[in-house]
N, C-alpha and C positions, 0 to 999 in steps of 0.2 A: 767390498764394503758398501754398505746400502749408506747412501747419504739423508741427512734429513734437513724438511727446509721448515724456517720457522713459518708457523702461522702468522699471515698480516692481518690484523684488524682495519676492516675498511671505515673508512670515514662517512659520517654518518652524513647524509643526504638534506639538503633544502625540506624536501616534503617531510622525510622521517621527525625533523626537528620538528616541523609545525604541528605534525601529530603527536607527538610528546609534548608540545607544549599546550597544546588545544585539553589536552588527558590531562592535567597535573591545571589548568584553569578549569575544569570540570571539577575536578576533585577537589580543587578552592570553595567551588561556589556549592558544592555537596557538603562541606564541613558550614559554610554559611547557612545555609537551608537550616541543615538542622540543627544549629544551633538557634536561630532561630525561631521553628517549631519548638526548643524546649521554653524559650525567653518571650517570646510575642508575646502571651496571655499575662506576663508579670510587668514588661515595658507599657502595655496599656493601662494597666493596674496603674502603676507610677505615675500617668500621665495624667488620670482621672484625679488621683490624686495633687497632685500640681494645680492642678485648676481650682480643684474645690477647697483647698487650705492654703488660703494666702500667704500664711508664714512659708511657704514653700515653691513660690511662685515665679522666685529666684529661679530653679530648677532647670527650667525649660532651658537656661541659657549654656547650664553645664557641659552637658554634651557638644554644645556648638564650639567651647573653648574650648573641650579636651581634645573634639578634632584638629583644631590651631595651632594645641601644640604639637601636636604630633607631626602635623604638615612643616612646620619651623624647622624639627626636628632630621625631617626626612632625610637629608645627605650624610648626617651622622648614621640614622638606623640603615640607611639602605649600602654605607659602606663597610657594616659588620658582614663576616660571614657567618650565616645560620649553622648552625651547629643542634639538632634536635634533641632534646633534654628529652627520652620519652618517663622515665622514673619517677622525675619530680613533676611532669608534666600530668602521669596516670594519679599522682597523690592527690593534687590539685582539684584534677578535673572529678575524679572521682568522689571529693569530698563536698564538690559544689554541686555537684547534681545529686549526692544523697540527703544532702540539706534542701532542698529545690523538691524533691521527692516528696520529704517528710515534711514539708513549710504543706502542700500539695495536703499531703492526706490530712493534716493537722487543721489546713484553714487556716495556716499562717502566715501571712503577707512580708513579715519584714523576713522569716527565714527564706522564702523565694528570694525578696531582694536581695539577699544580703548573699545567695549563692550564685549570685549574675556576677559578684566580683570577687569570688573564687574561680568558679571555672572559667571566668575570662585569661586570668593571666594564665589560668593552667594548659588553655588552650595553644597561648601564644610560644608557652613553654614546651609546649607538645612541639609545634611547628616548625617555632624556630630557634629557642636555645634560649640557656640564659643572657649570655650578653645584648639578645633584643628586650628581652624583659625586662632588663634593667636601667636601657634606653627608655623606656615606654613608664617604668616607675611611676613619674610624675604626672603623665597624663591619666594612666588607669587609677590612683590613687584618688586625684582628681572628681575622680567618677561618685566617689562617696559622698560628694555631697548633692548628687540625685538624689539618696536616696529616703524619703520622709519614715527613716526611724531614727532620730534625735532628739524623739522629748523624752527617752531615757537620759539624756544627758541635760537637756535645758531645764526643765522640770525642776530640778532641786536648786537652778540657778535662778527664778524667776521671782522667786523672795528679796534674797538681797540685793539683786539688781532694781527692785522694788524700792523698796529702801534707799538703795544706794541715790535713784533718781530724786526722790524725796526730797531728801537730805539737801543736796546740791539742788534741786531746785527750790526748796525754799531760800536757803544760801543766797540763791541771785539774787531773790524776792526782796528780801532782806535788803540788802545792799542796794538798793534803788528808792527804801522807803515805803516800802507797802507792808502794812499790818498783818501779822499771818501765824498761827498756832500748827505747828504737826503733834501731830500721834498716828505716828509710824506710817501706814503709806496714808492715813486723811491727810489734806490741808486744809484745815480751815482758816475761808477768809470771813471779812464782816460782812458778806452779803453771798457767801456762798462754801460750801463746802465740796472739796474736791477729791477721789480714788486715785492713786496712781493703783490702775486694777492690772493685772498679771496681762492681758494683750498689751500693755503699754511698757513693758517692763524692760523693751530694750533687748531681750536676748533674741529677740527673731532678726531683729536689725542687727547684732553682734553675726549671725552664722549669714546672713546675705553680704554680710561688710567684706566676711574670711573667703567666703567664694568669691569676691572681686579682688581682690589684694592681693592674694596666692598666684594667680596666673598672672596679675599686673606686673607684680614682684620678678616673677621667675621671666618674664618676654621681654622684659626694659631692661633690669638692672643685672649687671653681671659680676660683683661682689656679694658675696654670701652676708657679710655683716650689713649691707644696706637693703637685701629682702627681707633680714629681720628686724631692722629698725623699720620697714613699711608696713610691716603685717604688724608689730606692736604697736603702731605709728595706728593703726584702721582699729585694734582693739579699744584704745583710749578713746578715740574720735567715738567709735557707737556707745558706748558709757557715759559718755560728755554730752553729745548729740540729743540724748535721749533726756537727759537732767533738760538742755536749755527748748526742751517741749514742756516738758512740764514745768517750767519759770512760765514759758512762752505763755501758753494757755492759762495759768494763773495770774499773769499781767491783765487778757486782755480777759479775765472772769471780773479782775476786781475793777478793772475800768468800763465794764459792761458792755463790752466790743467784742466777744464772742459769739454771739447769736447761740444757736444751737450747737452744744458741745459733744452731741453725739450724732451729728449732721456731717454736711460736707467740710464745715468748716474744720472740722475735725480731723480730717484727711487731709486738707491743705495744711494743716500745722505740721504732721509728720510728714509730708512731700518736702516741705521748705526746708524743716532742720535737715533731711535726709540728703536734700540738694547743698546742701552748706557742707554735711561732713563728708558726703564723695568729694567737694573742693577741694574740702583740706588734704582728704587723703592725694589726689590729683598736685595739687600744689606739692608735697611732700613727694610725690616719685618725679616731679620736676626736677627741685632742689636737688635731688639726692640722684641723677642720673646728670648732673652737671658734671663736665670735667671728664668723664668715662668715653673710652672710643665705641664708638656707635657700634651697636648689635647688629651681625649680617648674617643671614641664615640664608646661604648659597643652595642653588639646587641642584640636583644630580640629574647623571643622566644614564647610571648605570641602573640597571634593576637587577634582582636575584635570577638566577636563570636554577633552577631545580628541573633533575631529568623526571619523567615517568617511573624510571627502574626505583631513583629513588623513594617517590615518595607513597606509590600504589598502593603500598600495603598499610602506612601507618597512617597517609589521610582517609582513605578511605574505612578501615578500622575504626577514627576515630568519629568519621560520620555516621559509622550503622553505632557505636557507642551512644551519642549525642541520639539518635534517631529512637535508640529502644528508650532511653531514659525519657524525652518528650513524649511517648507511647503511653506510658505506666505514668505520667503527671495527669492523664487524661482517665486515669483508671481508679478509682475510688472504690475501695474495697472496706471504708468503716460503712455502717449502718447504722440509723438512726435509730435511738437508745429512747423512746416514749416514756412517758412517768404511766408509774403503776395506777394512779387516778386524779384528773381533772385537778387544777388549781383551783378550781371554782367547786372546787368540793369541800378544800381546805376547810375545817374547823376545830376553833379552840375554844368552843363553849364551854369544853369538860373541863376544862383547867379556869373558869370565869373569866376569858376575854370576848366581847362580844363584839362582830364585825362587820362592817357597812363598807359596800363599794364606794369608791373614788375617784376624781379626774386624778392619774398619774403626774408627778408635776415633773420627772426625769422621765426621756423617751431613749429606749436601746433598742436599734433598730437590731431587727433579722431575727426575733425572738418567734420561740413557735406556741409559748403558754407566755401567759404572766398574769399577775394579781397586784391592786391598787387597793389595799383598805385602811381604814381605820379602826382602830380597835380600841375599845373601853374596856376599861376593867372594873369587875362589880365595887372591888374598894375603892375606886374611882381615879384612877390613870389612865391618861391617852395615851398610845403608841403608833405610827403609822407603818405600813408594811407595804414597800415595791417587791416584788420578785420576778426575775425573770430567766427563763428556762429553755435552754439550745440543745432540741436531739439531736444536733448533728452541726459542725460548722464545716463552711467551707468560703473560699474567697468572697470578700463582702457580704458575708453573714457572719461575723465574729461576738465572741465572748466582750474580747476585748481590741478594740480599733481606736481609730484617730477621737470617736469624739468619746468615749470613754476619759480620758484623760482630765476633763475638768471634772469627775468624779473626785479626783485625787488629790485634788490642790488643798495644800494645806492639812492632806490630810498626817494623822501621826498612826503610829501603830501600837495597839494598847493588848494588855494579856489580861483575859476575864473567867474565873471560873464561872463555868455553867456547868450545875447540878453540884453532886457533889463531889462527882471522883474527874469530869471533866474538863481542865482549863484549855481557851484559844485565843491566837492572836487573830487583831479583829482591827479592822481601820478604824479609826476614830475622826470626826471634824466635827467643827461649828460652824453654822451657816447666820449671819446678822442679816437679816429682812425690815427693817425700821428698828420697831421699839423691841421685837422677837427673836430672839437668840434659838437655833437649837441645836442639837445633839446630835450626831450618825453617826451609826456603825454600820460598817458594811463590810462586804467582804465574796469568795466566789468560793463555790462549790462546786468543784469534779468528783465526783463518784465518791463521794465522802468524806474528801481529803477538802479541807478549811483553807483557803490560802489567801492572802493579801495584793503581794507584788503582782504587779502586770505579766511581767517578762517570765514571773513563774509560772504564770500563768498558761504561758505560748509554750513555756517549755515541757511543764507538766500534760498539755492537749497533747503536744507530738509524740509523747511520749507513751499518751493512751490509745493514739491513734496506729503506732507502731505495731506496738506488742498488743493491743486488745480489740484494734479495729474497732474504738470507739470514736466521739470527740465529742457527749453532753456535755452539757457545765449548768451551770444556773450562775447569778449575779443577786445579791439577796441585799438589803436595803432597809433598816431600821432605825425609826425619830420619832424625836421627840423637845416639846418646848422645855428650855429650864425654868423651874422654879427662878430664880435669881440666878444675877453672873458673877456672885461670888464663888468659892471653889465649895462649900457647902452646899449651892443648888447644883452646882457640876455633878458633885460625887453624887446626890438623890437621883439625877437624871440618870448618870450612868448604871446608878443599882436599879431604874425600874427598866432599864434597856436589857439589861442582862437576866434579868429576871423574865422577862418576854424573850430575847433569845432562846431561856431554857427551853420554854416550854412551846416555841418555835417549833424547834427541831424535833421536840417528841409527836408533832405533826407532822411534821414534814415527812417523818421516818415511812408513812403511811403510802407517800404520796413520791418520795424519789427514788431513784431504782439504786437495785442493787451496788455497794462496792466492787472493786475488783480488785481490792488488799487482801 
C-alpha cells in the first residue's frame, strides 16, 4: 500500500512578509494617486472657492476636524475587522465618478463636488466593508459642509431671517427708548434709515455656527440628548446673535457713534456679536458637559495587517477604475455651439423698437457674446436688454455660479403669454434704486428650452452635454421703470415687458442656434 503524506504548508518568511506588505502599501498609495488625479482639479476648485466667498471661509477648517475625528476614533476603527463590501462598494463608486464625469462635461461645479462624497465612502466600502464605513459616518458626513453648494438651501431662508432680525432688533431698540419705525427689513430712525440687506441676514453665520457645534457636540459630550440640546442651543444663539447686531448698529446710528456703516466698523459689530454667541455656545457645552465621566479616546497599537494575495486584484482594479475615470474628466467631447449671427447684429427695428448701446450694469463673467441696450419704442416705451451667451461651459465659465445668485433674490416666478399660442414661466423682481422702482424678467435659455431655476439649469446643461455633446445657454435680462408702485403701474410694466419679450424672441430666432427637441 502506497502511503501518502500530507502536504505541509511552510511558514511564510520575515522577507516574504515584508514584500507583501511593501505590495498591498503600493497598492494603497496607487488607489490614493488616482483618486486623487480624479479629485485635485475639483479640491482646488473648492478652495478658490473658500477664499473668494466669505460666507464659506468657515471651510477651510472642515477638513482639519473631520481628520480629528477620525484620529479620536482610531482604536474603535482599527479594532474592526475589514470585511470588503465590493457590491455596494462598485454602486457607490461608480455612481460618483459618473456624476464627476458628467459635472466635467457639463461645467458643473457642484456635481463634481458633490461626487467627492459619493465615491469617497464608496471607496472606503470597496476596501474595507461596511462596519468601517459606519465608524467613519460622522467624520465623512462631516465633509458636507466643505462643500459651497448651499445657497440652494439658504437662499429661500434669507428673507425671513431678514425679518426675523428686524423684528427683534427693533424689539431691543424699543425697550431702551429710542424712537424707531420698521417696514419689514428698513429701520427707520430720525436721523437715519437702515437695510437689514440679505449679507446681514444671519443665515451664513447659522451654517458656520452648525459646522462648529456638530463636532463640538459629538468630541465633549457623550449623551445623545445633550449634542442636541447644543446644536439647538448654536441654532437660537445665530438667530439672536444676528437681531443684537442689528439693535447694535442701530443704537450706535441713532447716537451717531457709528462712523461709517459700511467700513471697518461695520465688521467689528459682526466680530463682537459673533465673539459673544461662540461664548454662549462655549459656556452651554461647559454646563452641559458637567457631572459626565470625561471622554478618553485610547490609542491602539494594532494595525490591519492585509496579505498581497488578498487584496492584488480588487485595489489594484479599483486604481486602473479610479485612473480611467480621471482620464476621460480630462476629455471634453461637447463643442462649442456659436450663434448663427453676431449679437451685435441683433435688430428690432421691424417690429418699432429702436436700440442704442449701454454701459451693462449686471456683469456674467466667462460669457463669449452679450449685448447691453436700450430700446425705445416708436409709441414711446423704454425697455432695457442684457444678454448673454455661452458656446460652451466649462469649470469657471458657467451659465450659472456663485455670483449669479444675487440675480435671484427676491425674485418670484411668474407665467406670461407671449404671442399668441405661446405662454412661459419667467422670473420676475423689483429692484428700488432711490425714488426708481423697476421691473425684471429674466430667465435662461438652452437650446430653446425657457427655464428659471438654477439647479435646472445645471441639470438640464448635463443633460445636453451627455446625449448632445453640447453645453450653450444664454442668460437673457429684461427692464423696465414702473409707471407708479401701485399694482396698476405693476401690471402696465409687466404688459410692455411681455410685449418686448414677444418680439425679443422673434429676433433672437435669427440669431440662436438650433434646438435639439
Amino acid at each position: 500500500m502506497k502511503s501518502t503524506i500530507p502536504a505541509l504548508r511552510m511558514p511564510r518568511t520575515s522577507v516574504e512578509t515584508s514584500v507583501s506588505n511593501f505590495r498591498v502599501q503600493a497598492a494603497g498609495a496607487c488607489v490614493a494617486v488616482a483618486f486623487l488625479l480624479c479629485y485635485a482639479p475639483v479640491l482646488l476648485g473648492m478652495v478658490r472657492q473658500w477664499w473668494n466667498i466669505s460666507s464659506y471661509s468657515y471651510a477651510f477648517l472642515v477638513p482639519i476636524v473631520s481628520a480629528y475625528l477620525i484620529w479620536i476614533r482610531r482604536a474603535r476603527i482599527l479594532g474592526i475587522m475589514p470585511r470588503p463590501n465590493y457590491g455596494g462598494g462598485a454602486v457607490l463608486i461608480t455612481a460618483g465618478l459618473a456624476a464627476l464625469v458628467t459635472g466635467q462635461l457639463g461645467g458643473i461645479q457642484a456635481f463634481q463636488q458633490v461626487s467627492l462624497l459619493i465615491t469617497l465612502p464608496g471607496v472606503v466600502l470597496w476596501l474595507f466593508g461596511r462596519a468601517v464605513l459606519k465608524a467613519l459616518v460622522l467624520p465623512i458626513s462631516f465633509l458636507w459642509f466643505m462643500l459651497p453648494i448651499w445657497d440652494f438651501v439658504t437662499d429661500p431662508l434669507h428673507v425671513p431671517f431678514q425679518v426675523f432680525s428686524a423684528d427683534l432688533g427693533v424689539m431691543l431698540m424699543r425697550g431702551i427708548g429710542i424712537p424707531v419705525f420698521q417696514d419689514g427689513v428698513f429701520i427707520h430712525l430720525p436721523n437715519i434709515t437702515l437695510e437689514v440687506a440679505q449679507a446681514c441676514s444671519g443665515v451664513n453665520y447659522l451654517i458656520a455656527v452648525l459646522a462648529t457645534s456638530i463636532p463640538l457636540a459629538t468630541i465633549v459630550l457623550t449623551a445623545v440628548w445633550k449634542r442636541v440640546v447644543l446644536v439647538l442651543l448654536a441654532m437660537a444663539v445665530s438667530a439672536l446673535a444676528n437681531s443684537l447686531r442689528v439693535a447694535l448698529i442701530g443704537i450706535l446710528a441713532y447716537y451717531d457713534l457709528s462712523g461709517d456703516l459700511h467700513g471697518p466698523y461695520h465688521i467689528l459689530h459682526g466680530v463682537f456679536v459673533s465673539f459673544i454667541g461662540y461664548g454662549v455656545i462655549f459656556g452651554g457645552l461647559w454646563v452641559l458637559s458637567r457631572g459626565q465621566q470625561p471622554v478618553v479616546y485610547a490609542g491602539s497599537g494594532r494595525l490591519w495587517n492585509f496579505s498581497w494575495d488578498q487584496v492584488r486584484i480588487a485595489w489594484i482594479g479599483l486604481a486602473m477604475f479610479l485612473l480611467l475615470a480621471g482620464v476621460l474628466r480630462y476629455v471634453d467631447r461637447s463643442q462649442p455651439i456659436p450663434l448663427k449671427q453676431s449679437l451685435s447684429e441683433l435688430s428690432l427695428e421691424n417690429a418699432g423698437w429702436i436700440g442704442r448701446e449701454v454701459f451693462p450694469t449686471e456683469k456674467i463673467q466667462g460669457a463669449d457674446q452679450s449685448v447691453s441696450r436700450f430700446y425705445h419704442a416708436l409709441s414711446g416705451e423704454d425697455v432695457r436688454l442684457s444678454l448673454w451667451y455661452f458656446e460652451s461651459q466649462t469649470q469657471g465659465k458657467e451659465l450659472v455660479y456663485p455670483g449669479t445668485a444675487k440675480l435671484h433674490a427676491d425674485a418670484k416666478r411668474v407665467r406670461l403669454k407671449i404671442g399668441e399660442q405661446r405662454e412661459v414661466e419667467l422670473n420676475r423682481r423689483f429692484i428700488h434704486d432711490g425714488n426708481r422702482t423697476q421691473i425684471v424678467l429674466f430667465w435662461y435659455d438652452l437650446n430653446g428650452r425657457i427655464l428659471t431655476n438654477p439647479q435646472m439649469v445645471k441639470l438640464y446643461t448635463a443633460y445636453e452635454a451627455v446625449v448632445h455633446g453640447r453645453t450653450n445657454g444664454a442668460l437673457v435680462w429684461v427692464s423696465t421703470d414702473l409707471p407708479s408702485d401701485d399694482q396698476a403701474g405693476k401690471d402696465l410694466a409687466t404688459e410692455r415687458l411681455t410685449k418686448f419679450v414677444g418680439v425679443l424672441y422673434s429676433g433672437l430666432d435669427r440669431h440662436f442656434p438650433d434646438s435639439t427637441d
